[in-house]
KEKE-3310 file (N, C-alpha, C; in steps of 0.2 Angstrom, whole numbers, plus 5000, padded with zeros to 4 digits):
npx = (5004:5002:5010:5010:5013:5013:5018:5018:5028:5032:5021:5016:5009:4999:5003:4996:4983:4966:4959:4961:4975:4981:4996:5002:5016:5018:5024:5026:5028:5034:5031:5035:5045:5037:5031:5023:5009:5001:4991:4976:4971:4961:4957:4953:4954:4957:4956:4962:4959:4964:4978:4987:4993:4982:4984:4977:4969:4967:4960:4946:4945:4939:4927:4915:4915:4919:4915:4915:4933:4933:4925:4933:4936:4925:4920:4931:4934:4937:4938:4931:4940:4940:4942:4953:4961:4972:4981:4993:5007:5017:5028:5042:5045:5047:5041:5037:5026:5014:5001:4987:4977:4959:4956:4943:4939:4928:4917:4908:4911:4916:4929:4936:4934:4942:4954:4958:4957:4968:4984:4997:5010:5004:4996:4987:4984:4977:4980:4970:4969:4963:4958:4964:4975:4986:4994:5004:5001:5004:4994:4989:4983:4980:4972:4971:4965:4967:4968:4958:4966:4976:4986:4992:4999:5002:5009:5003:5011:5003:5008:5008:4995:4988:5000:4993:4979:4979:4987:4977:4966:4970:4972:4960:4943:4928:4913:4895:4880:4862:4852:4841:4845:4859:4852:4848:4859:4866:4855:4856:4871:4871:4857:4869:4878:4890:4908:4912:4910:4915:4916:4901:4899:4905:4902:4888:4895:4899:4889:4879:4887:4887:4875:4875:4883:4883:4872)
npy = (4994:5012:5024:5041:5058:5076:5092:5108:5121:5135:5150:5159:5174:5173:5181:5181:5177:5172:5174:5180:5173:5161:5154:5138:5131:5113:5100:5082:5066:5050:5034:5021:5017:5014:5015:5029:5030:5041:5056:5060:5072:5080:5094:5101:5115:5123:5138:5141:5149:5149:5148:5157:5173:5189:5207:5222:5229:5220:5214:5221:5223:5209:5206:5206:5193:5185:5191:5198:5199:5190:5180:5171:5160:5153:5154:5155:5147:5134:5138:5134:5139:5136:5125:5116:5107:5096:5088:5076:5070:5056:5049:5045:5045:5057:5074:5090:5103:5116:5120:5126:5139:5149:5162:5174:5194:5195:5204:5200:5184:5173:5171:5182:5192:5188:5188:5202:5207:5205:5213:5208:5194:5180:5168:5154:5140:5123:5110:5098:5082:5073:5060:5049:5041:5031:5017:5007:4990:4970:4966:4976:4993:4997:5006:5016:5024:5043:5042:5054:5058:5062:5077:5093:5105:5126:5142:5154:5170:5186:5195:5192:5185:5200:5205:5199:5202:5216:5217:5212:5221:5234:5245:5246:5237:5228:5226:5218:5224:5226:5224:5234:5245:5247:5252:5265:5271:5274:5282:5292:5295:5301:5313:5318:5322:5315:5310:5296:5281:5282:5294:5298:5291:5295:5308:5303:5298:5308:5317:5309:5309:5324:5324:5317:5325:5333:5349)
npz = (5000:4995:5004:5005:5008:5013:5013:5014:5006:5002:4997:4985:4976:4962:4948:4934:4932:4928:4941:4955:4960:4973:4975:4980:4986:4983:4991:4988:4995:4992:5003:5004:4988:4980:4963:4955:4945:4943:4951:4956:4966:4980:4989:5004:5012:5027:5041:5055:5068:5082:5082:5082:5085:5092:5087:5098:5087:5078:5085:5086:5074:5071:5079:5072:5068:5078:5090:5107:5111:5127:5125:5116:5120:5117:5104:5092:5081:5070:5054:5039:5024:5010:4993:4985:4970:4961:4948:4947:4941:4935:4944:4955:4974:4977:4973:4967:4966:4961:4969:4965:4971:4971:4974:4985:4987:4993:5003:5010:5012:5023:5026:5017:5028:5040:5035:5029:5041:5048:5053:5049:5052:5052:5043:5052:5042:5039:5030:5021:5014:5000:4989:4972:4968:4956:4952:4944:4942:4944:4935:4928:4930:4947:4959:4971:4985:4993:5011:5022:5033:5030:5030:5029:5037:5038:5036:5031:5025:5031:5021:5008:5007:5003:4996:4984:4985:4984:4972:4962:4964:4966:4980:4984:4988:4991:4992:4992:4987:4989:4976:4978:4985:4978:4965:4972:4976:4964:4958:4966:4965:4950:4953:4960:4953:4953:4951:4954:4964:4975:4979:4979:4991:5001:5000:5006:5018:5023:5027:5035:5047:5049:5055:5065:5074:5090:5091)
capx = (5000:5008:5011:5010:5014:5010:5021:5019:5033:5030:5015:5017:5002:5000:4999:4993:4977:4961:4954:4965:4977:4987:5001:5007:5022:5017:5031:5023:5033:5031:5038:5036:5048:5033:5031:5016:5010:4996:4986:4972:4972:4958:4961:4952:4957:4955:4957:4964:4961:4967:4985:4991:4990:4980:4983:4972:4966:4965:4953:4942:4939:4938:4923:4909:4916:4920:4912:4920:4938:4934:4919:4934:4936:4920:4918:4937:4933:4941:4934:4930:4942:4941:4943:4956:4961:4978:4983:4999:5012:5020:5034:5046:5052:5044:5035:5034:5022:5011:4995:4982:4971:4955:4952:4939:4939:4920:4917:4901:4915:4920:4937:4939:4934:4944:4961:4956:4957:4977:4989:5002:5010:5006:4988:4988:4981:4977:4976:4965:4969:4959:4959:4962:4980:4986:5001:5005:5002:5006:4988:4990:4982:4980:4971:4969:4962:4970:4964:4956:4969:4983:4987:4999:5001:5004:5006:5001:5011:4999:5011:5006:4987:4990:5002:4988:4974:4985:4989:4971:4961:4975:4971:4952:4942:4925:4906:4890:4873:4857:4849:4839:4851:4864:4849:4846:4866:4868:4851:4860:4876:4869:4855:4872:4883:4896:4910:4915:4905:4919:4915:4896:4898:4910:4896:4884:4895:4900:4881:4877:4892:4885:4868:4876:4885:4877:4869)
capy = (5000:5017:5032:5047:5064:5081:5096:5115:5126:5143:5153:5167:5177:5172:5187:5182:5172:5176:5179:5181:5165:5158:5145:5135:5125:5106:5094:5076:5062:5043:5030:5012:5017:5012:5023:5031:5032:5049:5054:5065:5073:5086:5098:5105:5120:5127:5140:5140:5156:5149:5144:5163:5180:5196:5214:5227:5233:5216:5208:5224:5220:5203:5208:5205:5183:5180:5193:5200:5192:5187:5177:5168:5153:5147:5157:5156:5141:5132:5140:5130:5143:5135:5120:5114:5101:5096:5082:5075:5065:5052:5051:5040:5046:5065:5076:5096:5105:5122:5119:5134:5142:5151:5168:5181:5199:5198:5203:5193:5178:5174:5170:5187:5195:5187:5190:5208:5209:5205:5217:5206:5188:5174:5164:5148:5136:5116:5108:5092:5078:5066:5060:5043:5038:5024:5013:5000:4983:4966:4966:4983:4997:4998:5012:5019:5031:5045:5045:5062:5059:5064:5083:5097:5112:5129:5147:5158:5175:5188:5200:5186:5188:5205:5207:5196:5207:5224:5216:5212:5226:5241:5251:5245:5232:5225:5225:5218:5228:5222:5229:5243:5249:5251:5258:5269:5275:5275:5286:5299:5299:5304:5320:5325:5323:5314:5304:5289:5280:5285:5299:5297:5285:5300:5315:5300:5298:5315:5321:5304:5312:5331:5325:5313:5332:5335:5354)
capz = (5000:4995:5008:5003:5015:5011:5014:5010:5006:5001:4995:4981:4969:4953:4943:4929:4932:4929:4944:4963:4963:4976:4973:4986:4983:4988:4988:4989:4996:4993:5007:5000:4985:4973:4957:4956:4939:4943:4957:4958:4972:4982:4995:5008:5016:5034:5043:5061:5071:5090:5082:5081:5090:5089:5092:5100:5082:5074:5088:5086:5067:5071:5083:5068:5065:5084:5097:5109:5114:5131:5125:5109:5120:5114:5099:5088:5080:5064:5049:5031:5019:5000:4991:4980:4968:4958:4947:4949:4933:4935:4951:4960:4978:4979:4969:4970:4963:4964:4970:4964:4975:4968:4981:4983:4989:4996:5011:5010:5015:5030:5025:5017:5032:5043:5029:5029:5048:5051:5050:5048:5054:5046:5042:5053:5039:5038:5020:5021:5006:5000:4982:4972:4966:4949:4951:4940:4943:4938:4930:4924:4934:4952:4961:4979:4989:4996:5017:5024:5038:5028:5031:5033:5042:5032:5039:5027:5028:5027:5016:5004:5005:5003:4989:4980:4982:4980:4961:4957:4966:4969:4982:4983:4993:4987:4995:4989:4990:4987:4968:4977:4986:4970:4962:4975:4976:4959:4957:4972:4964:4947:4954:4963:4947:4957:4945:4954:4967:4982:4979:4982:4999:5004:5003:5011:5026:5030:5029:5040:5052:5051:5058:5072:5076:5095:5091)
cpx = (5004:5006:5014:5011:5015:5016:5021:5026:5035:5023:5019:5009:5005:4999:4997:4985:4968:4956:4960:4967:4981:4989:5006:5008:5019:5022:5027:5028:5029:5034:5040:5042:5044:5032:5022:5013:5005:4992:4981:4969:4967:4959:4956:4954:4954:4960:4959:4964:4964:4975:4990:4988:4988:4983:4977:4966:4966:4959:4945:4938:4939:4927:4916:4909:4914:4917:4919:4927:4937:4930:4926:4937:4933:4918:4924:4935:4935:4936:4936:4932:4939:4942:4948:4959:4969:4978:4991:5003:5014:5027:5034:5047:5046:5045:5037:5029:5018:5003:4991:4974:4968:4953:4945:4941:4932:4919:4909:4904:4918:4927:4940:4940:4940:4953:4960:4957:4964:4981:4995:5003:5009:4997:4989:4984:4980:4975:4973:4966:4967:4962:4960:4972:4981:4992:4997:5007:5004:5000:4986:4988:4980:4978:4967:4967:4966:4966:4962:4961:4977:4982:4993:4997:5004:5004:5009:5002:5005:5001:5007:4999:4986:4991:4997:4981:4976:4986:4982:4968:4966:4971:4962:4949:4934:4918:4900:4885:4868:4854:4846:4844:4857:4857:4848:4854:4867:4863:4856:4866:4875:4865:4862:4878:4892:4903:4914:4910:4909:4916:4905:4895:4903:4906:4891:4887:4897:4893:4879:4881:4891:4880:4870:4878:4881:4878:4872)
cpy = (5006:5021:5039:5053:5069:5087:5103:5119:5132:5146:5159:5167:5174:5178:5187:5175:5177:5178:5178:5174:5165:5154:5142:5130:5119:5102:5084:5071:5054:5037:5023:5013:5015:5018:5024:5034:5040:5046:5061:5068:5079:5085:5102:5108:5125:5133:5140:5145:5156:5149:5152:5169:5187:5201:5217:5228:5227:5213:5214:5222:5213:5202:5205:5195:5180:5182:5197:5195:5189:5182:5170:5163:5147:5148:5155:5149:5139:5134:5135:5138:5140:5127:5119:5108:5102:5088:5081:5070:5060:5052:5045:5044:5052:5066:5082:5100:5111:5121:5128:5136:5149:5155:5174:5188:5202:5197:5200:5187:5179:5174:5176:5192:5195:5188:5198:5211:5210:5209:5215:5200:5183:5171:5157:5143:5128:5113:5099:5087:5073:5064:5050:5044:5032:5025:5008:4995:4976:4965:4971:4989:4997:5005:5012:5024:5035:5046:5051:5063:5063:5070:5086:5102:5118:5136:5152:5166:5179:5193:5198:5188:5196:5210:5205:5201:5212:5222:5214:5217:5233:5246:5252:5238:5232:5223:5222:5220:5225:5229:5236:5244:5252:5253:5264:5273:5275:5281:5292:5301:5302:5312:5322:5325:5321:5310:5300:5287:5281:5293:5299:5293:5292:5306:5310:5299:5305:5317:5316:5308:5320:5331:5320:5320:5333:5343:5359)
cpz = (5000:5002:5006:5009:5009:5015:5011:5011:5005:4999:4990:4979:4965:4950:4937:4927:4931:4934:4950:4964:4966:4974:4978:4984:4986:4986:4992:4989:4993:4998:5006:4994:4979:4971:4957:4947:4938:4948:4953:4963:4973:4989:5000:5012:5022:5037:5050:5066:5078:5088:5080:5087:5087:5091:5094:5094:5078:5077:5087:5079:5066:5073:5078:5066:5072:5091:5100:5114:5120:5129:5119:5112:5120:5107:5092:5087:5074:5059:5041:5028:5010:5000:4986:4976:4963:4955:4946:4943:4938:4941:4955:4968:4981:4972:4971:4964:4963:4963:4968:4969:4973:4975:4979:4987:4993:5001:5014:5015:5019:5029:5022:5022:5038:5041:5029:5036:5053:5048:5047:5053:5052:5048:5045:5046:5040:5031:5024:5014:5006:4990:4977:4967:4961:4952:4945:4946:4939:4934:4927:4930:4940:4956:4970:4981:4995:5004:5018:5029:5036:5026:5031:5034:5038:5036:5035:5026:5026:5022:5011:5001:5002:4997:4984:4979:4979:4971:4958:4958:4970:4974:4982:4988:4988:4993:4991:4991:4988:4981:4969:4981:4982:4969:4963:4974:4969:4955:4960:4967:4954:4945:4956:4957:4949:4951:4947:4962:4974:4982:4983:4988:5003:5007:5003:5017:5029:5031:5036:5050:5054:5055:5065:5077:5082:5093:5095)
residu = (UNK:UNK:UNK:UNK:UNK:UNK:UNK:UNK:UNK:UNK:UNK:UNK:UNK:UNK:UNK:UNK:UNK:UNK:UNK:UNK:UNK:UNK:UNK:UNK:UNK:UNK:UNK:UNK:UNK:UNK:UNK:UNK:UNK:UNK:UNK:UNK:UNK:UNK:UNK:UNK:UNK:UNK:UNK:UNK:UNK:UNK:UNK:UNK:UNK:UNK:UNK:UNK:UNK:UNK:UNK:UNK:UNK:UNK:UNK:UNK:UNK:UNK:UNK:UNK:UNK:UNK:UNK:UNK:UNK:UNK:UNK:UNK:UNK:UNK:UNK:UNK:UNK:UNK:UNK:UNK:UNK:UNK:UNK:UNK:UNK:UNK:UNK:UNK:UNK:UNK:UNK:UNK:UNK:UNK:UNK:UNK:UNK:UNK:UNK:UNK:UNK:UNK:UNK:UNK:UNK:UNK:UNK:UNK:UNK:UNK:UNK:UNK:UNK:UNK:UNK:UNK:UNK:UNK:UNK:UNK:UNK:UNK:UNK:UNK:UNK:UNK:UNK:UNK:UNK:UNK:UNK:UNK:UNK:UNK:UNK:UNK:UNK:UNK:UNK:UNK:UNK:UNK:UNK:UNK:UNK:UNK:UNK:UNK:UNK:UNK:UNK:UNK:UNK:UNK:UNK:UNK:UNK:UNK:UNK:UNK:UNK:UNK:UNK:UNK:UNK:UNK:UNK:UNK:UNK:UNK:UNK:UNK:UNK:UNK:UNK:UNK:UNK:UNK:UNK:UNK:UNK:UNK:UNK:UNK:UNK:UNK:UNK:UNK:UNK:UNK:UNK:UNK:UNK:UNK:UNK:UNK:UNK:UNK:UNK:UNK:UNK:UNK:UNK:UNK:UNK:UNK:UNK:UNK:UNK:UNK:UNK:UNK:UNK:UNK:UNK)
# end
């Protein structure tokens, strides 16, 4: 029976994907010394929020996922980030390879929220692999399944996340509104002849801020 084990190595951006891609190096071992003629391999990817530390101004905009911190040693709790999948050639020994991770920037998801919230440090993560593996046999193909128990451990700087949105969405971040409310702000910033939508959310919050004003 083969053994397989999982190892990540680095994270970078991809910049030239079509939509916000990670690529985390994976180096895949095998211990029996059999060849492996292709695996298909998927990935489930978690989050880990107990396995690092906050500051002052990361736990406040944490405050909307987990509450407030005294309460986060019932609250902090393993989050489901993403899913991912890889297939793998032919390989004796070890394997390395750049597994692709498909991200969003919508703060609808909890995993963008929580990536949007750390100044810095590093993202504890857990990859989870399952999947199904071909060797050759004396009767020709032979096929296994890869167990759910086989994992690695991954801490995901957030520079990383970072430099990744920074190259898809420069100096921007990303909300969804329900249809009347964009129609309703897209009505506003046209009576008021505004030319970009910062600019209407801008003279919406300072008026919202002029009437908070105690008299």
């Amino acid at each position: 029976m083969i053994d397989l084990g999982f190892t990540l190595l680095e994270a970078r951006a991809e910049p030239y994907a079509a939509v916000p891609t990670l690529m985390l190096r994976l180096r895949i071992t095998e211990g029996t010394g059999e060849r492996i003629h292709a695996a298909a391999l998927r990935c489930q990817i978690q989050i880990e929020p107990r396995q690092r530390h906050y500051a002052a101004a990361e736990e406040e905009r944490l405050f909307e996922l987990f509450g407030e911190p005294p309460r986060w040693g019932e609250t902090l709790k393993t989050l489901l980030w993403t899913h991912a999948s890889l297939m793998v050639p032919s390989f004796t020994g070890s394997y390395e390879a750049d597994l692709p991770v498909a991200c969003t920037y919508d703060f609808e998801v909890t995993a963008a929220k929580y990536f949007h919230a750390l100044d810095d440090g590093e993202i504890p993560l857990l990859l989870l692999f399952s999947g199904t593996v071909f060797t050759r046999g004396q009767a020709g193909f032979s096929v296994e399944p890869v167990p759910w128990e086989k994992e690695a451990p991954f801490r995901l700087p957030v520079r990383v996340w970072r430099e990744l949105m920074d190259h898809y969405f420069p100096g921007s971040a990303w909300i969804r509104l329900r249809r009347e409310s964009f129609d309703a702000l897209h009505q506003f910033r046209g009576r008021r002849a505004l030319p970009t939508w910062d600019d209407a959310v801008e003279v919406l919050i300072a008026a919202a801020e002029e009437r908070e004003e105690p008299s």
